[in-house]
C-alpha positions in Angstrom: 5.7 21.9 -66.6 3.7 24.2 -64.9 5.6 26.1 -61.5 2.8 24.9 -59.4 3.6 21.2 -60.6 7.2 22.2 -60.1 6.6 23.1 -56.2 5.5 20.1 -55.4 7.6 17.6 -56.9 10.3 19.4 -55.5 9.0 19.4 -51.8 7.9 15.5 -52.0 11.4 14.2 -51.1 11.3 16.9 -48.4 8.1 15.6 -47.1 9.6 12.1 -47.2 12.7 13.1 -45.2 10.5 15.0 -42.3 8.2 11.3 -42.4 11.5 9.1 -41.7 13.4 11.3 -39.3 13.1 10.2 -35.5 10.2 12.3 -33.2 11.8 14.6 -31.6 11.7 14.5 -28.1 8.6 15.2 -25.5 10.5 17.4 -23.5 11.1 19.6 -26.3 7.7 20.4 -27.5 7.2 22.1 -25.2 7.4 22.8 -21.3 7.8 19.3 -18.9 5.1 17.7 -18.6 2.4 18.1 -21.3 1.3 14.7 -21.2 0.6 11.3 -18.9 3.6 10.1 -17.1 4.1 6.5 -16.0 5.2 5.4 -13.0 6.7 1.6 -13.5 6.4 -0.3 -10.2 8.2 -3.8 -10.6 5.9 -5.9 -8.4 2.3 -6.6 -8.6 -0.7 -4.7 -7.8 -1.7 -5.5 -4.2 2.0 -5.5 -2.9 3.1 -3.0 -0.5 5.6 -1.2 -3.5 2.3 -1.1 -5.4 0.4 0.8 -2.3 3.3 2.6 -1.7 3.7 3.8 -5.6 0.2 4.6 -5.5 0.6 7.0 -3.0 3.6 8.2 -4.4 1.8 8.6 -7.9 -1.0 11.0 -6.5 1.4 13.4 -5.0 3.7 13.4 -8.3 0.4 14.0 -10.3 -0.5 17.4 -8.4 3.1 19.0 -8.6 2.6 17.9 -12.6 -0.3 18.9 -13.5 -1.1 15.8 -15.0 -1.7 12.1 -14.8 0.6 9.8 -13.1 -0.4 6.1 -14.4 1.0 3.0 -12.4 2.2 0.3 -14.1 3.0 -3.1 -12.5 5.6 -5.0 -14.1 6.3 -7.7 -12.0 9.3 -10.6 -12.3 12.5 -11.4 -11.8 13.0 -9.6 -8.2 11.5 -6.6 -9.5 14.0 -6.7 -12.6 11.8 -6.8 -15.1 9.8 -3.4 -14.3 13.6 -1.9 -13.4 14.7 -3.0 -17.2 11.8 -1.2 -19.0 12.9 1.8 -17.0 16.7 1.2 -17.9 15.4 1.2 -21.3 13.1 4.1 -21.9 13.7 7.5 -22.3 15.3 10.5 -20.5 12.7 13.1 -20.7 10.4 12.5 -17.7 7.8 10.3 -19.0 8.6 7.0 -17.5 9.8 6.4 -13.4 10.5 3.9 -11.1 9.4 3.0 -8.3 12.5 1.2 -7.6 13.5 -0.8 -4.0 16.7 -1.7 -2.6 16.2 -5.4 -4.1 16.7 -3.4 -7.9 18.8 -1.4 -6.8 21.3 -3.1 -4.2 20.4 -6.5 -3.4 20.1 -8.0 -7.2 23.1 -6.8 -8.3 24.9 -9.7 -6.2 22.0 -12.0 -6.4 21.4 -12.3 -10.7 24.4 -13.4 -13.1 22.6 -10.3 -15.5 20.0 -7.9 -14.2 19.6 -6.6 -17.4 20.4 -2.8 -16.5 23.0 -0.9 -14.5 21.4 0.0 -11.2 23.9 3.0 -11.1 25.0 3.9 -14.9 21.6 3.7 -16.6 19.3 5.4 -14.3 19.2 9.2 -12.2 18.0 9.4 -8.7 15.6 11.5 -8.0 15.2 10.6 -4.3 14.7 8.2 -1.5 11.4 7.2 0.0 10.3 5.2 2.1 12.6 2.6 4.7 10.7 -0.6 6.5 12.4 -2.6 8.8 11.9 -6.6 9.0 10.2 -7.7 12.3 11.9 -11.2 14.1 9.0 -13.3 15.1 8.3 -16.4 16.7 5.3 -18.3 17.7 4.7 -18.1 21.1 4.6 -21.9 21.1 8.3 -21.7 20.9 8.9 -20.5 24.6 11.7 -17.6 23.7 11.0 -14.5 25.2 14.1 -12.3 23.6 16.8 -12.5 21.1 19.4 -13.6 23.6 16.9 -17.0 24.2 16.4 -17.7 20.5 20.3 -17.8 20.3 20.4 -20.0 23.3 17.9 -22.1 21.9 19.3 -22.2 18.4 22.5 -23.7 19.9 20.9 -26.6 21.3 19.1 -27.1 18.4 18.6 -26.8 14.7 16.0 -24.1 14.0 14.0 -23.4 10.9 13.5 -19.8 9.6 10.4 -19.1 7.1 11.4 -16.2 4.3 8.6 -15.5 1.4 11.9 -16.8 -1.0 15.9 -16.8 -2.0 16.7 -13.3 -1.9 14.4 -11.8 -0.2 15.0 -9.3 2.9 13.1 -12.0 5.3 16.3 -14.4 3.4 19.0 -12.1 3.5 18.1 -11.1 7.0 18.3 -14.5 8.5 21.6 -14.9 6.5 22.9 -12.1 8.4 21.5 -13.8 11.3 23.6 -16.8 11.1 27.1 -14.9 10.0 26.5 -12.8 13.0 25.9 -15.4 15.4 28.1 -18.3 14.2 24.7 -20.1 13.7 23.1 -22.6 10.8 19.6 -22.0 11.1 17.6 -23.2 8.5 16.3 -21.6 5.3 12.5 -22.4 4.4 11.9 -20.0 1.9 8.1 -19.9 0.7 6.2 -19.1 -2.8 4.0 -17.2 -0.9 4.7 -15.1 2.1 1.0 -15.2 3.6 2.0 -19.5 3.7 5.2 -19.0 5.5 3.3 -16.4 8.3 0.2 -19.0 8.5 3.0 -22.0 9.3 5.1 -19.8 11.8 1.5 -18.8 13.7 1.2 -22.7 13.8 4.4 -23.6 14.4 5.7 -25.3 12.1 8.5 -23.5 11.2 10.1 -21.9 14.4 10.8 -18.2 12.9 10.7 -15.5 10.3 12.1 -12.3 9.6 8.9 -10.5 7.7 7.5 -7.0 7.1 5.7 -5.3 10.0 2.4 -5.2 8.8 2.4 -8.9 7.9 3.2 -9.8 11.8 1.5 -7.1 13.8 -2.3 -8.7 13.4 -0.6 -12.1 15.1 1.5 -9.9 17.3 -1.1 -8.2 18.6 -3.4 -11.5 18.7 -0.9 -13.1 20.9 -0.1 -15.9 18.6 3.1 -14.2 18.1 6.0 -12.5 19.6 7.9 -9.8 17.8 11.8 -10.2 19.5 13.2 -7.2 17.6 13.4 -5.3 14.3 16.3 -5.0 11.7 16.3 -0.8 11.6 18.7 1.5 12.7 16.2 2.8 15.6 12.9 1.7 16.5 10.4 1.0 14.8 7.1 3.6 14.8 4.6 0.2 14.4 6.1 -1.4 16.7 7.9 1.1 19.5 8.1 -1.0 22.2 10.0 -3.6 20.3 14.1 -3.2 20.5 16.4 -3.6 17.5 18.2 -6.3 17.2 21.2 -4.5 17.5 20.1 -3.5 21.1 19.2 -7.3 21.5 22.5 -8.2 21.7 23.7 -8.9 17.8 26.4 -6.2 16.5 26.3 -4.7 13.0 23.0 -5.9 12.0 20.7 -3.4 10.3 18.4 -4.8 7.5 15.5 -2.6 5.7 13.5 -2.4 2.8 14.1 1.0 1.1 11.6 2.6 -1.8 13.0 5.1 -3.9 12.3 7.3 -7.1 14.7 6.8 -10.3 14.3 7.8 -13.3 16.3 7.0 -16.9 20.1 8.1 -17.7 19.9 11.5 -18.8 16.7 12.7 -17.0 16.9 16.6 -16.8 17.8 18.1 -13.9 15.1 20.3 -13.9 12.6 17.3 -14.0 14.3 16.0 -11.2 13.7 19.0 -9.4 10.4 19.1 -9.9 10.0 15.4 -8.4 12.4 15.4 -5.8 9.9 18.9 -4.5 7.5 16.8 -4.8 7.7 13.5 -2.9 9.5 15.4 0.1 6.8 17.7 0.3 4.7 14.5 0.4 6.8 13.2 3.2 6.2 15.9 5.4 2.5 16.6 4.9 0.5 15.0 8.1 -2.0 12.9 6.2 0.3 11.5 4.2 2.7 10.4 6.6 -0.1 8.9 9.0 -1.5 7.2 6.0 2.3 5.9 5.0 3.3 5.0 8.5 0.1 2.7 8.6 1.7 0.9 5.5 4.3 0.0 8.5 6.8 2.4 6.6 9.2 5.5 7.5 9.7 8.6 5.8 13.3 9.1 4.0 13.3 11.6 1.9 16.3 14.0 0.5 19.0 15.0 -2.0 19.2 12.8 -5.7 22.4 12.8 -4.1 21.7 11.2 -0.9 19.9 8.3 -2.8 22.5 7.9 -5.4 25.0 7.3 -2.5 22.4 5.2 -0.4 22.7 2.8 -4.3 26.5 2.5 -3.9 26.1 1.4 -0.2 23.5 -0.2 -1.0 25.3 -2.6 -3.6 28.8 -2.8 -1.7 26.8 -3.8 1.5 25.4 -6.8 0.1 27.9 -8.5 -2.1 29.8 -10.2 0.9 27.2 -11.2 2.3 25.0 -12.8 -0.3 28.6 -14.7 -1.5 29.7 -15.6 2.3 25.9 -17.2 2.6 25.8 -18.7 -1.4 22.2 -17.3 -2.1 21.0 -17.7 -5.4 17.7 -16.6 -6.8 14.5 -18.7 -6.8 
């Protein structure tokens, strides 16, 4: 046997072994990132968490130095994008847009989210914050909070939501355990329905998203009575909270934030959390978010971590003391 022959019956099983071993790790190839990343949004294109990761995307893409792809994976409350997060990798490549819903709200609402909304991801930081908007049609004759209670005493009223567990639900939950009230529950398949039969007044309220009232607001057919933040609103400034209205320890918002996998590295996390809070204090950007009828956030990994935990604890009693169960 020739020592050429020799070599290379000797390396085959070598070559084999390098062919079954397990890639090694994007990250370690060289410096983060030297490829796409993907940014997982768990609703569907056309939502405002897909405008919003959108935005996000672009600004996550320049500090990169490379493409930040979107990808809607809608279902289950936004569970199903969260999952495939859960799921993937710690070394940068795949985010989450993630919302208080996947990461607070759903941990109450589903038997099995699939995931740990605190052991299998990393903050990286909070967003964005929305509040709901109370409307009513103007049909209805209340001028203030204070009236709609009055009114809701006399009789039974009927409050639209765009489904079971949603903020417009949980919020008119809230309503009832704060006011010793049993308003009803109408939840809709599609929010645009339950907006279009408040305007005519067939259901008598609705706890919804800014930008979803405002057009009606503004056109007189509606009449915003408060919102759910913790100040007022920037869309809406005139407009008191509902807490000012007259109803303690009521403050409901939406809340966007960035996560990534367990295990993402800290110096990835840097880099992102740099990022989207250098987004949130550029000018454009913020007029161009607070048209989306949002709020900057912004912060520490370890500001959104806690804001998870509270977050998760907040809800529990609540969604048991009012039996909500998903759609």
């Amino acid at each position: 046997m020739s020592r050429a022959t020799r070599r290379a019956l000797l390396g085959a099983p070598l070559l084999g072994l390098a062919a079954a071993l397990p890639a090694i790790p994007a990250l370690s190839q060289g410096a983060w990132p030297n490829r796409p990343i993907r940014l997982i949004v768990p609703f569907a294109a056309g939502t405002t968490t897909d405008i919003l990761g959108r935005i996000l995307a672009e600004a996550l893409a320049k500090e990169a130095g490379q493409p930040v792809v979107v990808d809607n994976r809608a279902g289950a409350g936004g569970n199903v994008g969260a999952q495939a997060v859960a799921r993937a990798a710690g070394d940068g490549y795949t985010l989450l847009l993630g919302t208080n819903g996947t990461h607070g709200i759903n941990a109450s609402l589903f038997a099995d989210q699939g995931f740990d909304p605190v052991r299998d991801f990393t903050p990286v930081v909070p967003f964005v914050t929305t509040p709901a908007v109370l409307g009513v049609p103007v049909s209805l004759g209340v001028s203030s909070v204070a009236e709609l209670v009055a009114l809701a005493r006399r009789k039974p009223l009927t409050f639209a939501s765009a489904g079971n567990g949603t903020t417009g639900h949980l919020s008119q939950a809230l309503f009832n355990l704060r006011t010793g009230l049993e308003t009803q529950h109408v939840p809709y398949r599609n929010a645009g329905q339950g907006v279009t039969d408040l305007v005519a007044g067939r259901v008598d309220a609705m706890f919804y998203h800014p930008l979803g009232l405002k057009p009606h607001i503004d056109a007189g057919t509606l009449r915003a009575l408060a919102v759910t933040s913790p100040g007022r609103a920037t869309i809406l400034p005139d407009i008191p909270t509902i807490v000012e209205a007259g109803i303690p320890d009521f403050v409901v918002e939406g809340l966007w934030s960035l996560y990534g996998p367990a295990g993402l590295p800290p110096e990835v996390v840097a880099r992102l959390n740099r990022a989207a809070n250098a987004l949130l204090v550029d000018p454009a950007a913020l007029a161009n978010l607070r048209a989306q009828g949002v709020e900057p956030t912004g912060g520490t990994p370890e500001k959104l971590a806690a804001m998870t935990r509270d977050e998760i604890a907040k809800w529990r009693p609540i969604i048991a003391a009012a039996n909500i169960r998903p759609d």
